[in-house]
PAMILO-712438 format. One record per residue (C-alpha): y, z, x; residue in three letters. Coordinates in steps of 0.5 Angstrom, whole numbers, plus 500, padded with zeros to 3 digits. Example, Ala and Ser with C-alpha at 12.3 -4.5 7.8 and 13.67 -1.06 7.14 Angstrom:
# residues 2
491516525ala
498514527ser
# end
This chain:
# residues 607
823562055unk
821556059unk
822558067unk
816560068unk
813554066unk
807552071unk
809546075unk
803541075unk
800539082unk
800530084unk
793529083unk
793535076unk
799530073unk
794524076unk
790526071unk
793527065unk
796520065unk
789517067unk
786521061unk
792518056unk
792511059unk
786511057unk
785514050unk
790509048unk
786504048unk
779507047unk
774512043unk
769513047unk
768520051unk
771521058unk
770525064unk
775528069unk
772531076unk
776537079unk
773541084unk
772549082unk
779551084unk
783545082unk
787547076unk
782544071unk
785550066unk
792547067unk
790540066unk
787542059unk
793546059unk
797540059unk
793535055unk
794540050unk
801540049unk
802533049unk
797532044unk
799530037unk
794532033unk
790538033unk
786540040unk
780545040unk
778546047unk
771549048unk
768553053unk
761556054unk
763563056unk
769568054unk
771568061unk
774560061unk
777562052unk
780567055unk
783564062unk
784557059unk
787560052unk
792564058unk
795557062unk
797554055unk
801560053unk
804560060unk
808554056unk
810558052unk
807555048unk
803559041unk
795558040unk
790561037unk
783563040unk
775563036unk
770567040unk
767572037unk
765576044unk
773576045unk
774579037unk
779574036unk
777569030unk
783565029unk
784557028unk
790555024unk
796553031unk
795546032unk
791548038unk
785552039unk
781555045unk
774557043unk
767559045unk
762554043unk
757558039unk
763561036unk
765554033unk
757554032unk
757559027unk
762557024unk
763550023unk
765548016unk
772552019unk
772545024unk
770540018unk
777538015unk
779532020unk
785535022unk
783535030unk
784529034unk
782531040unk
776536043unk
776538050unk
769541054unk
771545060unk
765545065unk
762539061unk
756538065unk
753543061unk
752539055unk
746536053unk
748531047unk
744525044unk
747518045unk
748514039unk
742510040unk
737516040unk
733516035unk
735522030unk
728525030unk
728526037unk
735529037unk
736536040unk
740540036unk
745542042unk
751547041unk
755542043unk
752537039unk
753540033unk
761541034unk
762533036unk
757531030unk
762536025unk
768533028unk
766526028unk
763526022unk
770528018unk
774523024unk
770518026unk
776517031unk
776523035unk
778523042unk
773527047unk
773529054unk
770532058unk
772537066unk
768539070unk
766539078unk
760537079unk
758531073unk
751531074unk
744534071unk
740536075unk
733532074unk
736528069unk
743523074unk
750523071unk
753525065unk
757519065unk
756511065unk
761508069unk
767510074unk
774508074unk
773506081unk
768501079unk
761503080unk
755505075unk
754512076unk
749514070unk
745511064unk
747505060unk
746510054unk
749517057unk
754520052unk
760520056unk
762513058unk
767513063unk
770518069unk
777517069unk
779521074unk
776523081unk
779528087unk
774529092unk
772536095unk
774534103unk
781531100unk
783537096unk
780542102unk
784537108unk
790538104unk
791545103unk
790546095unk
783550097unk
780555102unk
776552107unk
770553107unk
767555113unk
758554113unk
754559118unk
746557117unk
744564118unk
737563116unk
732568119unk
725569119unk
722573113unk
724567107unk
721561107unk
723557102unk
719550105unk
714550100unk
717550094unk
716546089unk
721544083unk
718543075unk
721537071unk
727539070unk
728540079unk
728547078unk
724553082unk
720557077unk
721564077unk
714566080unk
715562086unk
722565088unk
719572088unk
713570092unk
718569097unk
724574095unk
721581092unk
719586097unk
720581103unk
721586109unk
726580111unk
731582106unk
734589109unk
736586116unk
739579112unk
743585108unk
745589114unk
748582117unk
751580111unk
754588112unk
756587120unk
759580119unk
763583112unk
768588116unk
773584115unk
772581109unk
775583103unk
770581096unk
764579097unk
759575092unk
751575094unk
747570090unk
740573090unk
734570088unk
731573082unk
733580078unk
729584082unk
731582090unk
737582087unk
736590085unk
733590092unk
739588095unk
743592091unk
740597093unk
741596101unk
750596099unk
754601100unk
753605093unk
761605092unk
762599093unk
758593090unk
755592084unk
750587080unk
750582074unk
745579072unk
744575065unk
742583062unk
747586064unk
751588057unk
757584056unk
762590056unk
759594062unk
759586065unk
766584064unk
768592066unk
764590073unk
768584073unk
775586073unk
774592078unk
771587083unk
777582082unk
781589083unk
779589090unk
775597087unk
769593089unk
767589095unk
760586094unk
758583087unk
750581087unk
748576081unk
741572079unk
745565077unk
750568072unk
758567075unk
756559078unk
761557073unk
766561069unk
768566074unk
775566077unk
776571084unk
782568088unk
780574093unk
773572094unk
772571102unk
765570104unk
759568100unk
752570102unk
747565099unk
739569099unk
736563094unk
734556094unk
739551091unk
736545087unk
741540088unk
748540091unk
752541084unk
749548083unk
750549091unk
758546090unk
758551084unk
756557088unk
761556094unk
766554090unk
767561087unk
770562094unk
774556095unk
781558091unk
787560095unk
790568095unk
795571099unk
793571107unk
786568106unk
785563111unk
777560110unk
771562105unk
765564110unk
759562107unk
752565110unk
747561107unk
740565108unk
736560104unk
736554109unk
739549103unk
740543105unk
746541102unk
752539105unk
759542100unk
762535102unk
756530100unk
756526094unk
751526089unk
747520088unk
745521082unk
737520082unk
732526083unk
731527091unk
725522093unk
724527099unk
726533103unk
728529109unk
732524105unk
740524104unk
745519101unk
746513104unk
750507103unk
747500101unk
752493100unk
750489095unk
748483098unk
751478091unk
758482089unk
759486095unk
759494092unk
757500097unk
752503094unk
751510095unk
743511094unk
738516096unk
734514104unk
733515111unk
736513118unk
735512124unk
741514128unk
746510123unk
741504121unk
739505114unk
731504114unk
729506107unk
733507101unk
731508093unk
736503090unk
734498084unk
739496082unk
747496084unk
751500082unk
757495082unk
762493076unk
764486076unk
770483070unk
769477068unk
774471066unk
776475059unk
778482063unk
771485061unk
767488065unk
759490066unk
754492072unk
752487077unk
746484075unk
742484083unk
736488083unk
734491090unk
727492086unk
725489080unk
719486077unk
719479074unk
717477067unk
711472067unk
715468062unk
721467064unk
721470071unk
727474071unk
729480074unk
727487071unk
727494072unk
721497076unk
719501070unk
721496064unk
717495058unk
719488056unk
724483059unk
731484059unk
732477058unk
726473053unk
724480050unk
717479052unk
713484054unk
711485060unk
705487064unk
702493064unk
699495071unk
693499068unk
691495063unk
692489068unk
688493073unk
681494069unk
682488067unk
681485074unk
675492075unk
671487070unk
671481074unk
665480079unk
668478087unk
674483085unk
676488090unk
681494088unk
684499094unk
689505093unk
692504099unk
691511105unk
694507110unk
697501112unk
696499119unk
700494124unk
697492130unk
697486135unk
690482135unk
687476137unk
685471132unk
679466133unk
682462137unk
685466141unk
692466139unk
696472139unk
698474132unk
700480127unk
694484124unk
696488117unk
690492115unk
690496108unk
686502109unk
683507104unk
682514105unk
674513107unk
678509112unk
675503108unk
680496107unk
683490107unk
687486112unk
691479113unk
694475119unk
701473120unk
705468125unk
712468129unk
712464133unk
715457130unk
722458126unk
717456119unk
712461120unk
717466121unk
720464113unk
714464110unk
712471114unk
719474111unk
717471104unk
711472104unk
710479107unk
716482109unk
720481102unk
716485099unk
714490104unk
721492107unk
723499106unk
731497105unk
731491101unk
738487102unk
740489108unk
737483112unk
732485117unk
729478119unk
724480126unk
723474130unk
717477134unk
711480134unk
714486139unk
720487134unk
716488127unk
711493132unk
716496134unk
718499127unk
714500122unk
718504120unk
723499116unk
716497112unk
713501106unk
706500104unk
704498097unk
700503093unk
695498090unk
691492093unk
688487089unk
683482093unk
678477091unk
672474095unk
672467097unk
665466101unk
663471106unk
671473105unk
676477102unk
682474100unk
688479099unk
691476091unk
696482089unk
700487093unk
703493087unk
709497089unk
712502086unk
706504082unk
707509076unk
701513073unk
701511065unk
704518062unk
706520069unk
711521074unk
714514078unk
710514085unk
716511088unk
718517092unk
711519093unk
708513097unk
714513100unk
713519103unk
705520103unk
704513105unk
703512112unk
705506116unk
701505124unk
704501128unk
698500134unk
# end
């Protein structure tokens, strides 16, 4: 009964162990990272039959019940399923594998105490409120209803989360800390800690997944450069059609995809919208491909589904619908015709090919959309500042964490980075840990002088509250002799002061072309420290990593290690202006940060 028990891989073992480890001594939510193709199912599988008391493990589609409910049975092992879109409502076994909004519907099923244990597969998909949220602003998630009910009748539930990309896109990591000992999320995020993590480069180098091989086989027709994304990070559908429907560029694309399917057996195609995707369709061999979209019917959907893992179908056209929750081992290429908003939704899409199967040797992916993403590259977290930024690693000068953050480089040197804060976890004497305090932007508190968060309402530290900008700002409008520029420019030139000596012009211009300068010196050792004080402390674009010029040619020669203040804030001496007050960092009152905007828009001269 037992032989075909399935055996547990190193890292898939790894992971159960760290996951008992550690709720042995902690109630509060996990996660575990597992790339799409790793055996998250089997994991679940086996937390679950380890489990003493009762486990409900939750997915969001009848796909993940069904398949996830299937490695447990291959124990031999009896459980039940609750999901309405599977006609089976069952939760009596110890385990129960079940579909959110089917446990939604029937909560009071859930409410007796007995599960110890909740399981979430795919958990970035959940938006829950952390127990410092105000009730009145708490949303009324699927998932947060669920772990509300099961807490409320034991307070001592266990819940972890799976996933392979731990992220939300326009709002960070879904976790706080990382078992490698960083800070990834916010302090208040509802999943504490990740407790275990196997890269995608690992899992590819080792042969547990396909290769993926990546052709940029962007053309002429789609021109996604100028999108702009909502607030939540996304391309409306309005702007994907623009660029999609119609396009005469789309019968050549699918012409290509068609030449280079020859020896291909299954095909998945994203398409931008419903209506590209019906234009694509179109373009397929009739026999041979079909298409899903979130209004295909659930039974036409899942006929469609297994004929293409039965090989009857080569091509699957989808708008966004089989990211998550679709297993084809077979897939060999994937043809990406849409832009993708972050790298997890790009390493979710090309995950779809990654699963091992008999004679496949890669996974082609023919991405059309020019996405910028690399499948191996890590997720800083933090929105992406700029097109033209990418990860970059930043050493904490104090405890010596290699920050991971969002920048740019000049070769291998790191210019300009985003950080604010490091990422590092220090232990104290006791064993008990917390982030490192250095800040690699901060604004100090004008009461006690500590170090707080850019954009911080009160100090972290004597609780005061601190200044606010545009309250400041109109404050310094009224008095007389008081000038304010909202910086266009800012311009470094070499110049000859009055007695004709040599020195570093600085000039803060407006968008007339008006502005402000100062003057510095580096000849001497003195005026060097206080220019690095004085100047280049506040305006070097890569805080911390120690760029000190010692001449004149060696700042002119990059200005592009320096950044330029948002607001200038000068007071009249005489017949001359005095600058008193640089503001970086700028963030509109209701608004969005300028961090990313002045660092991309602002431009810095060197002459």
């Amino acid at each position: 009964m037992f032989s075909s028990v399935p055996k547990l891989r190193p890292y898939q073992q790894q992971a159960v162990e760290r996951v008992i480890a550690y709720f042995r001594h902690s109630d509060e939510p996990a996660v575990v990272v597992l790339p799409t193709g790793s055996g998250k199912s089997l994991v679940i599988a086996e937390l679950a039959r380890l489990a003493r008391g009762r486990v409900l493990v939750l997915a969001h589609v009848r796909e993940l019940v069904e398949q996830n409910h299937a490695k447990y049975e291959a124990y031999g092992l009896e459980a039940d399923i609750f999901s309405a879109g599977l006609k089976r409502k069952q939760s009596s076994r110890q385990v129960v594998f079940a579909s959110v909004q089917s446990v939604v519907n029937s909560l009071s099923s859930f409410a007796d105490g007995s599960f110890t244990l909740l399981v979430i597969d795919e958990c970035h998909r959940v938006d829950v409120a952390t127990a410092s949220t105000p009730r009145k602003k708490r949303g009324a998630s699927s998932y947060q209803k669920v772990i509300d009910t099961l807490r409320t009748a034991n307070p001592r539930l266990k819940v972890l989360g799976l996933t392979a990309t731990p992220f939300r896109l326009g709002k960070g990591f879904i976790y706080h800390r990382h078992y490698h000992g960083m800070v990834r999320g916010d302090e208040q995020a509802f999943f504490r800690e990740c407790v275990y993590e196997m890269p995608l480069r690992w899992m590819v180098r080792n042969g547990y997944l396909s290769e993926p091989k990546r052709i940029d086989a962007a053309i002429a027709g789609y021109d996604f450069s100028h999108l702009v994304a909502d607030h939540n990070g996304m391309f409306s559908e309005q702007q994907l059609a623009e660029r999609t429907q119609g396009n005469r560029a789309t019968p050549a694309i699918v012409g290509e995809i068609i030449e280079r399917a020859q020896q291909r057996v299954g095909v998945m195609i994203f398409a931008a919208t419903v209506q590209h995707a019906e234009e694509v369709t179109a373009l397929l061999p009739a026999q041979q491909a079909a298409l899903i979209t979130g209004n295909t019917e659930s039974a036409e959907r899942q006929r469609l589904i297994e004929a293409f893992k039965a090989q009857q179908l080569k091509y699957l056209v989808n708008v966004a619908v089989l990211t998550t929750g679709f297993d084809a081992p077979h897939v060999d290429m994937i043809a990406i015709l849409r832009p993708t908003e972050s790298v997890g939704l790009y390493q979710q899409i090309v995950g779809r090919g990654l699963r091992l199967a008999p004679n496949k040797q890669e996974c082609v992916i023919l991405d059309y959309a020019g996405n910028p993403w690399d499948i191996y590259a890590p997720e800083v977290g933090q929105p992406r500042p700029a097109a033209d930024t990418e990860p970059v690693q930043v050493e904490c000068p104090e405890c010596g964490f290699a920050n991971l953050f969002w920048g740019r480089k000049d070769g291998e040197l790191v210019i300009e980075h985003f950080g604010r804060r490091c990422q590092g976890l220090i232990e104290d004497d006791n064993g008990h840990t917390q982030q490192c305090d250095f800040r690699f932007r901060f604004k100090s508190c004008p009461h006690c002088d500590a170090a707080n968060d850019i954009a911080a309402r009160r100090c972290g530290s004597c609780d005061a509250t601190l200044i606010d900008i545009d309250d400041h700002l109109k404050q310094v409008l009224k008095l007389r002799g008081a000038k304010i520029i909202k910086v266009a420019a800012m311009r470094l030139t070499r110049a000859l002061n009055g007695r004709g000596l040599e020195r570093l012009k600085v000039e803060y211009l407006d968008e007339q072309g008006e502005g402000l300068s100062e003057w510095f010196a580096l000849e001497t050792a003195a005026q060097r420290t206080a220019f690095y004080r004085v100047f280049l402390d506040l305006h070097i674009a890569a805080p911390a990593l120690r760029w000190q010029p010692e001449s004149l040619d060696e700042v002119l020669a990059a200005p592009q290690r320096l950044r330029a203040p948002d607001i200038v804030v000068a007071r009249k001496t005489g017949r001359h202006w005095n600058i008193a007050e640089k503001i970086f960092d700028y963030q509109l009152r209701g608004g969005r940060t300028r961090l990313a905007q002045a660092a991309a828009e602002t431009r810095v001269i060197s002459e």
